[in-house]
BALOBA-1460 file (C-alpha; in Angstrom, 3 decimals):
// residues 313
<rec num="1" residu="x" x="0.855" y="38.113" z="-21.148"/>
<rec num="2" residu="x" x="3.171" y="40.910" z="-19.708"/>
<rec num="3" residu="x" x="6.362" y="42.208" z="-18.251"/>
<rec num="4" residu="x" x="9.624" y="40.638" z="-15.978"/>
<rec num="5" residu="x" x="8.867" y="37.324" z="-15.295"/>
<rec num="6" residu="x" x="5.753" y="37.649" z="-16.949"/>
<rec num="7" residu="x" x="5.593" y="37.518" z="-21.093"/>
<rec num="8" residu="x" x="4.967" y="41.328" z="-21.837"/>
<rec num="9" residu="x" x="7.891" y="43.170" z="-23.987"/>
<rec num="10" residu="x" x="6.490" y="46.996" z="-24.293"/>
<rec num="11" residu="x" x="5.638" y="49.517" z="-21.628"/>
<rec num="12" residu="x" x="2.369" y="49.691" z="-20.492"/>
<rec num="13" residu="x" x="1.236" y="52.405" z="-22.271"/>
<rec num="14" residu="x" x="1.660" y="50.451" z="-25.584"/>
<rec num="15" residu="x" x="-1.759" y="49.475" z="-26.190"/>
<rec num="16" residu="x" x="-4.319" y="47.724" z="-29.184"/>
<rec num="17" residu="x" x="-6.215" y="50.311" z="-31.583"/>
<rec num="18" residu="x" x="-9.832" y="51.409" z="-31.208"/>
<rec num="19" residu="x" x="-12.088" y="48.132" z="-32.043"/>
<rec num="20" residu="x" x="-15.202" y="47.875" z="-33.017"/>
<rec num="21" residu="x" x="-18.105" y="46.751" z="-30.482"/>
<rec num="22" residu="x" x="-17.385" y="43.150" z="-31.187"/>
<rec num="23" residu="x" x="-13.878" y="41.858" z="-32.113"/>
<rec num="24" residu="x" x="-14.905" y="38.665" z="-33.475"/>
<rec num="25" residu="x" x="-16.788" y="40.283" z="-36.436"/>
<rec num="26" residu="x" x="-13.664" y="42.190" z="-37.314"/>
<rec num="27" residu="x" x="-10.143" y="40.811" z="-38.827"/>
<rec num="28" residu="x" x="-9.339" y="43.817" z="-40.592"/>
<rec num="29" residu="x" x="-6.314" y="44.928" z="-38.714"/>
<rec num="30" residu="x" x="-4.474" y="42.136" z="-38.379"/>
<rec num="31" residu="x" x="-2.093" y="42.096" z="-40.607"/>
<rec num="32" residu="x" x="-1.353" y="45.519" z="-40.153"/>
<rec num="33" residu="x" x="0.960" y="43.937" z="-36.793"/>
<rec num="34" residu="x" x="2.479" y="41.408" z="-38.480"/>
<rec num="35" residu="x" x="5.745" y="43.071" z="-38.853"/>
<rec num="36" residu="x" x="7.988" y="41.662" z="-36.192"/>
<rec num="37" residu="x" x="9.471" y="44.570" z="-33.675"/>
<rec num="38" residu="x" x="12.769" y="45.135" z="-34.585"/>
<rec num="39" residu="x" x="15.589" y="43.997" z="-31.868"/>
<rec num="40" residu="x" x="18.717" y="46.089" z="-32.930"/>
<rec num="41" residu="x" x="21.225" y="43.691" z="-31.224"/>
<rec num="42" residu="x" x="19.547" y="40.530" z="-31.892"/>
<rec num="43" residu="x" x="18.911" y="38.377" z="-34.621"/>
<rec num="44" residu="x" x="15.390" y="35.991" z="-34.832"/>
<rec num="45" residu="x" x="15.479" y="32.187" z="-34.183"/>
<rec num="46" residu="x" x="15.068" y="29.491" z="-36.280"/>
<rec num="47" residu="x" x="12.421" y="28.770" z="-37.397"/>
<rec num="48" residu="x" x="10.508" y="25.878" z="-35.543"/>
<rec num="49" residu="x" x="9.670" y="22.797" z="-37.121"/>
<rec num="50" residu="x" x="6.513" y="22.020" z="-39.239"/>
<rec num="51" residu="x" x="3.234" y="21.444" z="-37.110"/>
<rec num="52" residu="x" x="1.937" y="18.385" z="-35.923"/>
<rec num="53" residu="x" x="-0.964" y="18.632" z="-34.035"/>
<rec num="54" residu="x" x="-1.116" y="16.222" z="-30.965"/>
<rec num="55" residu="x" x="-4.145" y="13.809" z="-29.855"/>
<rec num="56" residu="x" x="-5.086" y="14.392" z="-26.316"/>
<rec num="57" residu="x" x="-5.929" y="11.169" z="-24.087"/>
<rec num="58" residu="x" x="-8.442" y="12.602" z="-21.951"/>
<rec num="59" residu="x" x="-7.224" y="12.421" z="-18.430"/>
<rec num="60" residu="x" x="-9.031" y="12.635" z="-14.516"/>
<rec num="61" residu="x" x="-8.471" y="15.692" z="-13.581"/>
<rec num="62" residu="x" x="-10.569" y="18.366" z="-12.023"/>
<rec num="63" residu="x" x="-13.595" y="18.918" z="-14.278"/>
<rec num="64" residu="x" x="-12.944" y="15.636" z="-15.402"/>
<rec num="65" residu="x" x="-17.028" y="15.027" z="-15.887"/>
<rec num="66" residu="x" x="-16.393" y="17.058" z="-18.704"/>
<rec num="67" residu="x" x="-14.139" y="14.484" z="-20.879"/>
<rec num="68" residu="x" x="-16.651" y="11.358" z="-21.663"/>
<rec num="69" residu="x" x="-14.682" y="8.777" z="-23.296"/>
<rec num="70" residu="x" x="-16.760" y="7.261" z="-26.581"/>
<rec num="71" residu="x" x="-15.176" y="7.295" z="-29.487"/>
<rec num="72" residu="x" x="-14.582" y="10.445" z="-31.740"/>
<rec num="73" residu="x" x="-16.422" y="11.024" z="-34.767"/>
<rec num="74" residu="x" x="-15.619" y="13.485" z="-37.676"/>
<rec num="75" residu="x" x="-18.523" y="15.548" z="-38.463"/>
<rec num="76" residu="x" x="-19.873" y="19.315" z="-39.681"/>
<rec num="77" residu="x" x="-20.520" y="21.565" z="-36.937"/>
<rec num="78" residu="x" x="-24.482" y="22.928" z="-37.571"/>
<rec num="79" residu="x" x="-25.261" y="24.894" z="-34.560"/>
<rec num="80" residu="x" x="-28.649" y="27.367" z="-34.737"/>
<rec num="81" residu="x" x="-29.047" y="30.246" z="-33.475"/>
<rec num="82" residu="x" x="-32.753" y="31.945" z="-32.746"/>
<rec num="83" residu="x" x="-34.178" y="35.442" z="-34.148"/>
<rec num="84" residu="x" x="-35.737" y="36.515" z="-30.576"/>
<rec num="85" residu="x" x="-34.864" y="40.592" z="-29.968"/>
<rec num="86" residu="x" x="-32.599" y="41.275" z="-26.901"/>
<rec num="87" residu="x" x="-32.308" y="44.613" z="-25.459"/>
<rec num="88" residu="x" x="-28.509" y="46.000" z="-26.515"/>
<rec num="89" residu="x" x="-28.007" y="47.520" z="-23.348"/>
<rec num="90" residu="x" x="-29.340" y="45.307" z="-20.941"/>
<rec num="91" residu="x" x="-27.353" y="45.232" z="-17.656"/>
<rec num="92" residu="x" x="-27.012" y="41.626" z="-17.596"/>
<rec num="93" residu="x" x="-24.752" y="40.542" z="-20.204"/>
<rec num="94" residu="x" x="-26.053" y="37.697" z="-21.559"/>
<rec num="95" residu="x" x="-29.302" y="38.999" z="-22.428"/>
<rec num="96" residu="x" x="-27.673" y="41.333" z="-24.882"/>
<rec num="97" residu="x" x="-27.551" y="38.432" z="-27.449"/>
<rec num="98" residu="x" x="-30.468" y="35.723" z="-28.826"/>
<rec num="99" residu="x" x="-30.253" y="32.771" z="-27.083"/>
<rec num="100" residu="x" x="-28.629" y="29.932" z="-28.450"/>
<rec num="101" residu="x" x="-30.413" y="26.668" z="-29.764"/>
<rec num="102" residu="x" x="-28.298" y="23.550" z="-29.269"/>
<rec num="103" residu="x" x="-29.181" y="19.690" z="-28.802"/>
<rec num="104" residu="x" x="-30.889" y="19.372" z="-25.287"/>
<rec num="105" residu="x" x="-29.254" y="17.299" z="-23.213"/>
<rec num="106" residu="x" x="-25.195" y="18.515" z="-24.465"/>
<rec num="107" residu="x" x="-23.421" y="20.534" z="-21.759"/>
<rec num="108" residu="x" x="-19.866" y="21.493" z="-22.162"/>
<rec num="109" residu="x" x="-17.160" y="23.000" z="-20.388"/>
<rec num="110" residu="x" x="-18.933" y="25.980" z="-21.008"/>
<rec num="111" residu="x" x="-21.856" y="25.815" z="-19.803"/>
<rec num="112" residu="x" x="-21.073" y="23.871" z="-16.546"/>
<rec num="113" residu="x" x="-18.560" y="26.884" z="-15.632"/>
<rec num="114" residu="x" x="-19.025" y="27.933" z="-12.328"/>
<rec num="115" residu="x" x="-18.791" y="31.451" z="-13.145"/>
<rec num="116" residu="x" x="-19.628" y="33.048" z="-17.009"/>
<rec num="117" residu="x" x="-19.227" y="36.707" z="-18.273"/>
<rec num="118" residu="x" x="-22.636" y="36.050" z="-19.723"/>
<rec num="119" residu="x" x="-24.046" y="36.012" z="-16.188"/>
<rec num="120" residu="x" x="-22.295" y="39.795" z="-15.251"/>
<rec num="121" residu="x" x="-24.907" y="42.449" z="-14.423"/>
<rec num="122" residu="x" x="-22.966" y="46.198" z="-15.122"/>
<rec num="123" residu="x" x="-23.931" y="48.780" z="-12.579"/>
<rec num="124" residu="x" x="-25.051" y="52.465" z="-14.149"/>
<rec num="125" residu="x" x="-22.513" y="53.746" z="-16.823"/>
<rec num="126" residu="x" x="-21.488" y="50.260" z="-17.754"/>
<rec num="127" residu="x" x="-19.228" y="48.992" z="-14.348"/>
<rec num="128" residu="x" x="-18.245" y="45.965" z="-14.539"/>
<rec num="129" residu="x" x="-18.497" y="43.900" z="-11.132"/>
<rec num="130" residu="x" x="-14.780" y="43.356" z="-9.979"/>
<rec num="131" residu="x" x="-15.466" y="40.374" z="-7.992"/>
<rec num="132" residu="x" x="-17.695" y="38.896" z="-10.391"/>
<rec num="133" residu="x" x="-15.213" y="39.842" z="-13.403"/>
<rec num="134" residu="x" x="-12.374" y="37.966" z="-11.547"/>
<rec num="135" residu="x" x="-14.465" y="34.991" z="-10.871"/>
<rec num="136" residu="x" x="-15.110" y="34.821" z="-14.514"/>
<rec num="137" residu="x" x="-11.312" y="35.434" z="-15.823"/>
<rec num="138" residu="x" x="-10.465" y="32.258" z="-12.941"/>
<rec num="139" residu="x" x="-13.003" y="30.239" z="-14.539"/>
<rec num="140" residu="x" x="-10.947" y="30.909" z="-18.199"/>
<rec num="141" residu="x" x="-7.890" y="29.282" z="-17.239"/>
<rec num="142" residu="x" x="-9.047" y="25.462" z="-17.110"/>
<rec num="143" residu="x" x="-9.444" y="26.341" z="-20.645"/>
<rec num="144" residu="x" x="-5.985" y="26.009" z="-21.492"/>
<rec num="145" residu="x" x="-5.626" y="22.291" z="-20.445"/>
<rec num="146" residu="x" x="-6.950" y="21.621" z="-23.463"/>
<rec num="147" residu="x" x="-5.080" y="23.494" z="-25.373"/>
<rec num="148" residu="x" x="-1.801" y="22.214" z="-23.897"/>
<rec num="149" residu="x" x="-1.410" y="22.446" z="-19.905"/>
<rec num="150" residu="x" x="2.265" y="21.897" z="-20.573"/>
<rec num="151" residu="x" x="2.474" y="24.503" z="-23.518"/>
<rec num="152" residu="x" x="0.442" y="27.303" z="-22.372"/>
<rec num="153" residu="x" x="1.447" y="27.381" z="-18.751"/>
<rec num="154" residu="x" x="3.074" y="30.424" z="-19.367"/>
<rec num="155" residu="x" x="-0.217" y="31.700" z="-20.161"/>
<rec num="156" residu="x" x="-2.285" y="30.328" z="-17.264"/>
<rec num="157" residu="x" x="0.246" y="31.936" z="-15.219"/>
<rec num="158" residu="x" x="0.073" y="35.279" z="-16.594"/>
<rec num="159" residu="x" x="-3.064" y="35.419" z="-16.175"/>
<rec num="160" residu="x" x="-3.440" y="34.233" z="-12.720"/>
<rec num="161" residu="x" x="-1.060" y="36.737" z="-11.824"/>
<rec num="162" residu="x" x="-2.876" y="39.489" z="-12.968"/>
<rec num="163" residu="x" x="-6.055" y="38.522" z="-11.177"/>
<rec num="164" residu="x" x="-4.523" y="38.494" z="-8.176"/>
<rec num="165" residu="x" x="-2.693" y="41.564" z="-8.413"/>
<rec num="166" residu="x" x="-6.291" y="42.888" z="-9.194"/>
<rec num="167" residu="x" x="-7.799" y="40.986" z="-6.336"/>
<rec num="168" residu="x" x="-5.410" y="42.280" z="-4.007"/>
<rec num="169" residu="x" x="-6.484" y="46.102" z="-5.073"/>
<rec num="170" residu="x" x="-10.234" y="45.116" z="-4.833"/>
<rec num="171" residu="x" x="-10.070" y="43.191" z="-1.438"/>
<rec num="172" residu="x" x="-8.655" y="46.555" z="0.210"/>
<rec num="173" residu="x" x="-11.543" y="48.365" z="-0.207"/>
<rec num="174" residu="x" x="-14.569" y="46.635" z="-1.759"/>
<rec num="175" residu="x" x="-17.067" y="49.073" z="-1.409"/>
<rec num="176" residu="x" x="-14.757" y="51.878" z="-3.444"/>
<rec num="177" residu="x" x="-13.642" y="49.532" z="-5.651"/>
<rec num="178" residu="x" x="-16.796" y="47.138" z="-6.719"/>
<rec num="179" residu="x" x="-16.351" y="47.769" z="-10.205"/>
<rec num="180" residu="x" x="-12.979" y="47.447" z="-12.504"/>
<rec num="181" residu="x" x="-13.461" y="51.425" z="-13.349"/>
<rec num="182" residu="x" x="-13.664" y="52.604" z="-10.217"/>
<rec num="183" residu="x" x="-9.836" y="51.200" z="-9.699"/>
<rec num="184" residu="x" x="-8.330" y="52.680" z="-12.358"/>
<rec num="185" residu="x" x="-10.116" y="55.859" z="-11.763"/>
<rec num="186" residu="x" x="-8.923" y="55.668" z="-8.438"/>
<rec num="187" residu="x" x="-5.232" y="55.227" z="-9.511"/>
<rec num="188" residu="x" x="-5.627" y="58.121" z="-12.282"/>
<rec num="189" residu="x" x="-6.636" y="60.896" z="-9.924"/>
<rec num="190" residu="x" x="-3.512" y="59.810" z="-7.485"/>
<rec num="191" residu="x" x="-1.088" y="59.386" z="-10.336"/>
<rec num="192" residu="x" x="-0.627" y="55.700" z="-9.336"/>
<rec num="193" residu="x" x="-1.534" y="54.690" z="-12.502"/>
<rec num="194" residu="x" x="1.594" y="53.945" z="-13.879"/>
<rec num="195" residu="x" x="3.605" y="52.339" z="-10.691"/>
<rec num="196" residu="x" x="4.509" y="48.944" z="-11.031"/>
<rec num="197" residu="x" x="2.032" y="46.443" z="-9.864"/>
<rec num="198" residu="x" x="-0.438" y="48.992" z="-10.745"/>
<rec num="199" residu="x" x="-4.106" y="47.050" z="-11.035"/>
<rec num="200" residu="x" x="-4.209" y="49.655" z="-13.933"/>
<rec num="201" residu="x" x="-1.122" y="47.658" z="-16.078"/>
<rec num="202" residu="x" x="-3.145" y="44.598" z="-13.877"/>
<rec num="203" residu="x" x="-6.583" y="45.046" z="-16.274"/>
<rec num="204" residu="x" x="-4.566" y="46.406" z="-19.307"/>
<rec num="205" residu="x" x="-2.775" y="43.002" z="-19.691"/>
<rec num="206" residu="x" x="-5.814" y="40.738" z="-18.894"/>
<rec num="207" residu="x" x="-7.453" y="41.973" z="-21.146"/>
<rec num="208" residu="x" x="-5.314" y="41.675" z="-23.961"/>
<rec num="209" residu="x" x="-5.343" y="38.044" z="-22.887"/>
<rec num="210" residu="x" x="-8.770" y="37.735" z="-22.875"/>
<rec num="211" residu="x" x="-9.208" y="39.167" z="-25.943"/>
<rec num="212" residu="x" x="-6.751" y="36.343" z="-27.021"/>
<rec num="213" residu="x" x="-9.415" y="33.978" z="-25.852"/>
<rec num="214" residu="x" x="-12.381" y="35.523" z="-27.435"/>
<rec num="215" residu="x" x="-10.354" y="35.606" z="-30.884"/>
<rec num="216" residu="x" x="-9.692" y="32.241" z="-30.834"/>
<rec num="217" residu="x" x="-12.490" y="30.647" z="-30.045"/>
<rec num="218" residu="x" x="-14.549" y="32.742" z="-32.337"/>
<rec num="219" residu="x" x="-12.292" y="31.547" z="-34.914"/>
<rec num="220" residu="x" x="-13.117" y="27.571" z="-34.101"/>
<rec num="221" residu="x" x="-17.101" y="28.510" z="-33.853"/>
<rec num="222" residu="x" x="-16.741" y="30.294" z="-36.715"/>
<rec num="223" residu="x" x="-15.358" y="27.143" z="-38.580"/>
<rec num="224" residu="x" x="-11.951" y="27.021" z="-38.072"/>
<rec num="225" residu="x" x="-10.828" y="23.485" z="-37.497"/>
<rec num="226" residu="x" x="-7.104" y="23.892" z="-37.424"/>
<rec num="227" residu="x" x="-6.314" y="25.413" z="-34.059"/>
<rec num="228" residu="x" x="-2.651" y="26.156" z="-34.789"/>
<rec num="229" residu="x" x="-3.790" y="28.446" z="-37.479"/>
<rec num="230" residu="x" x="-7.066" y="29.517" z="-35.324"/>
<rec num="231" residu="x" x="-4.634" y="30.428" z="-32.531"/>
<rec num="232" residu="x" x="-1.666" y="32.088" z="-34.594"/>
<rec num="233" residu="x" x="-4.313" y="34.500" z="-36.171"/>
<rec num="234" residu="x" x="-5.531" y="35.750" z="-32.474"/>
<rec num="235" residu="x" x="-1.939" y="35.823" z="-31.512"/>
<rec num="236" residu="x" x="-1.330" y="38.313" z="-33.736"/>
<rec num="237" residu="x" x="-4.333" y="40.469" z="-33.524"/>
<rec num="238" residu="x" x="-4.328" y="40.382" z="-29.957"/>
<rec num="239" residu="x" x="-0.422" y="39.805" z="-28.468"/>
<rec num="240" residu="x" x="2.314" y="39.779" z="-31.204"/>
<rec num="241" residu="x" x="2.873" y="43.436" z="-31.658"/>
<rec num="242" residu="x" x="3.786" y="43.732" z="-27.674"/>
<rec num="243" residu="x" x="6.067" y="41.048" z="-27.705"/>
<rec num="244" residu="x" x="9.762" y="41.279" z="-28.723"/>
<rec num="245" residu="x" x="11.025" y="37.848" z="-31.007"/>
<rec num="246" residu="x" x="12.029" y="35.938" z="-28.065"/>
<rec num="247" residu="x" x="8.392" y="35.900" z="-26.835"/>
<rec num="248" residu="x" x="6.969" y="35.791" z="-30.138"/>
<rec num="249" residu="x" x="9.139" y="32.287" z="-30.893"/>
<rec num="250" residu="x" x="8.029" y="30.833" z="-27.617"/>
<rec num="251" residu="x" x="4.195" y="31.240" z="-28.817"/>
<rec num="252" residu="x" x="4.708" y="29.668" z="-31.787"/>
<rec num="253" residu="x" x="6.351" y="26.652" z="-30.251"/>
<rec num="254" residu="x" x="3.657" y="26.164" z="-27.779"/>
<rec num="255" residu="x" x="0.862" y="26.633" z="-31.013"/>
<rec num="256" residu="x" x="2.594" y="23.532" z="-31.900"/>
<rec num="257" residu="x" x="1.592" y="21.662" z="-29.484"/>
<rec num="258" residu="x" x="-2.403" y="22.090" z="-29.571"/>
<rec num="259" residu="x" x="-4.736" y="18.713" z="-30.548"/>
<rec num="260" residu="x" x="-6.771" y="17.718" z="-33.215"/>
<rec num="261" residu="x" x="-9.927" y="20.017" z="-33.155"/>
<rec num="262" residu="x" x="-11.905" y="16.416" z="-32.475"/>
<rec num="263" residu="x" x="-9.501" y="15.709" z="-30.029"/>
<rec num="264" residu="x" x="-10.152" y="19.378" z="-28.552"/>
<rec num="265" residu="x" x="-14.157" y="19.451" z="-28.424"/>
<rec num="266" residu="x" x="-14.068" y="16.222" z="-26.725"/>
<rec num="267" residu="x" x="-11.944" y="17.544" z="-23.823"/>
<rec num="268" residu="x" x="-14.789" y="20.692" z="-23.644"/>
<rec num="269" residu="x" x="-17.103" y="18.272" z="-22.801"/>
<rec num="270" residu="x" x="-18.492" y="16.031" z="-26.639"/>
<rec num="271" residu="x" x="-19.420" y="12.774" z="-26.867"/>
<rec num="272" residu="x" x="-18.059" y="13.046" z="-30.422"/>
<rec num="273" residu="x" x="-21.834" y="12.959" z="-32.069"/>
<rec num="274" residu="x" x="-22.461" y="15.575" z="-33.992"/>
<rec num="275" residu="x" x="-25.025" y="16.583" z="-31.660"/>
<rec num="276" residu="x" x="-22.174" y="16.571" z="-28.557"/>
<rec num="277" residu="x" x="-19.892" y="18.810" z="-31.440"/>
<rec num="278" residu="x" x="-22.576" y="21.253" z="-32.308"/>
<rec num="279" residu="x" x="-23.261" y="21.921" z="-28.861"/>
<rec num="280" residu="x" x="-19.884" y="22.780" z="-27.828"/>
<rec num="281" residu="x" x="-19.496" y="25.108" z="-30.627"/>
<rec num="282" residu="x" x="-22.470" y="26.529" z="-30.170"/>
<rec num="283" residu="x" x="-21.492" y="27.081" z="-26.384"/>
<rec num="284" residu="x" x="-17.935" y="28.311" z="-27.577"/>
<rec num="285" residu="x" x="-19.611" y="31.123" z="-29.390"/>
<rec num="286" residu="x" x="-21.817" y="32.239" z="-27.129"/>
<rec num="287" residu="x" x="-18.954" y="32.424" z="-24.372"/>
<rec num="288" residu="x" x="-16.525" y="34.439" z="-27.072"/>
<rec num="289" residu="x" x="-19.348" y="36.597" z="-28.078"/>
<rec num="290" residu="x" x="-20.505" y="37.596" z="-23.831"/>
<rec num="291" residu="x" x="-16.502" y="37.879" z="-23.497"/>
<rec num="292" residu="x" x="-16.219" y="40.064" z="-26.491"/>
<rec num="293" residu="x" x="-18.701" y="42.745" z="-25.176"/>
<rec num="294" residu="x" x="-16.741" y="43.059" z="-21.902"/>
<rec num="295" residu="x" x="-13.489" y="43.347" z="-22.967"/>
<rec num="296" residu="x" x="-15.126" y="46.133" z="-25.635"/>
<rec num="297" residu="x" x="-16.654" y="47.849" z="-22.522"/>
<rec num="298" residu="x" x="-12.529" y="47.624" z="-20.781"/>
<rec num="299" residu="x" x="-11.364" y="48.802" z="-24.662"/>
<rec num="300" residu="x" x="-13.671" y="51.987" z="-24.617"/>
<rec num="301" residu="x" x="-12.903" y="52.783" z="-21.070"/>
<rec num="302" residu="x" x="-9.018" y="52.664" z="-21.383"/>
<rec num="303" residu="x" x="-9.097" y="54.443" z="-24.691"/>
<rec num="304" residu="x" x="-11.186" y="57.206" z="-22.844"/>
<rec num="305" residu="x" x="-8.750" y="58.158" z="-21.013"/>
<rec num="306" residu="x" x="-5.311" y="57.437" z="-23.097"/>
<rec num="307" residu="x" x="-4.244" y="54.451" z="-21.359"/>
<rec num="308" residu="x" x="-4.580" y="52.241" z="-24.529"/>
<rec num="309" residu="x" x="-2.284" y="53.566" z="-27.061"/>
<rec num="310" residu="x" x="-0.844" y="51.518" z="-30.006"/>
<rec num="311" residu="x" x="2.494" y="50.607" z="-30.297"/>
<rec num="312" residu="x" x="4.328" y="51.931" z="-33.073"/>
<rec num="313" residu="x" x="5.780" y="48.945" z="-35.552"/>
């Protein structure tokens, strides 16, 4: 989320810490930013009511193959995973990790996504395709509808803003711009880097969402079945130390509104087996895991050349 009417408090230069290769495998950090900022002529709200989670009907809407109606069914997550070797470094993303083994015959909002991170092929030196980047970030923002449509709007349109403002850049000279470096390069050597609208500020703050994303839902896969707490705990490893209090009480009012975890894997696309659960979860992972090594590609980049710096709290 970022700046004006956007949900971004610091400048742009106020940036997340050097991560490791894949975020979901480290927590460490996180509660080294959970100091609010200080506001010297404000005070901090109230504080928001206890959390009750919400049961979503699902509703026709777009995608709306994805929402089967049976009933739901409590049960333990038990997604597998296989031992075949991948090549680290392959170009195409998804064939940096094992392939997943789920119950045939499950798909998921996930999988049926018209356009996947795991399906980006980087061009020499690790460039990432910008058209097929933004395609991918687009195909995020459904995402939120299950969260709360209503709730995280704010979100969606953060982060539809930003891909258009990086759209924009990219449509004005594909050829020189066909990757998400080659932009930000671009803007470096003219010293546009730092103008407003800038696709570098553009990627900075999409990514910090995305890396919201990839938090949370490794958090669910990882066993997490209370998505207020599962969303608070990316919050603030990803977005609380750039946000002043106003922003940061606004979060945690819309974290109140998220569904049942149930409630939530049926609107990805379960039947409410156990079966329709595990393969959801297992789908969930293997999305936050192909996200996670692209936004670590955008981290190492931007730290490369100072244009990720950490905010001082």
């Amino acid at each position: 989320m970022d700046g004006g009417e956007r949900l971004q408090e610091s400048p742009r230069k106020d940036a997340k810490s050097p991560v490791p290769s894949s975020r979901s495998h480290s927590r460490a950090n996180s509660e080294a930013f959970a100091t609010p900022a200080s506001t010297p002529t404000d005070s901090p709200p109230p504080s928001p009511p206890p959390h009750t989670p919400h049961s979503h009907t699902p509703q026709s809407s777009q995608g709306s193959h994805l929402l089967p109606s049976s009933p739901l069914t409590p049960v333990e997550l038990t997604p597998t995973r296989s031992t075949v070797t991948v090549p680290p470094n392959s170009p195409r993303i998804g064939d940096r990790f094992p392939r997943s083994t789920v119950p045939s015959g499950h798909e998921s909002f996930f999988s049926r996504a018209p356009h996947k991170f795991e399906d980006l092929v980087l061009s020499d030196g690790e460039g990432i395709p910008t058209p097929d980047f933004l395609s991918a970030c687009r195909a995020v923002v459904p995402f939120f509808d299950a969260l709360s449509s209503t709730a995280f709007a704010p979100v969606k349109a953060d982060i539809n803003g930003n891909i258009e403002k990086l759209s924009k850049r990219y449509q004005s000279n594909p050829e020189k711009f066909s990757t998400l470096q080659s932009m930000i390069v671009h803007e470096l050597e003219t010293n546009t880097h730092e103008a407003r609208n800038s696709a570098t500020d553009a990627l900075l703050w999409l990514k910090r969402a995305m890396e919201f994303v990839q938090d949370f839902m490794a958090e669910v896969a990882g066993g997490e079945h209370s998505l207020d707490i599962a969303a608070g705990k990316a919050y603030t490893q990803c977005l609380r130390r750039y946000h002043n209090w106003i922003v940061r009480g606004m979060f945690s009012m819309a974290v109140r509104a998220v569904p049942y975890h149930k409630d939530f894997l049926v609107l990805l696309g379960s039947d409410g087996t156990a079966d329709g659960n595990a393969a959801v979860t297992v789908h969930m992972a293997d999305f936050a895991r192909s996200l996670g090594e692209i936004n670590s590609i955008i981290n190492l980049f931007y730290q490369s050349h100072e244009l990720d710096i950490p905010p001082v709290i």
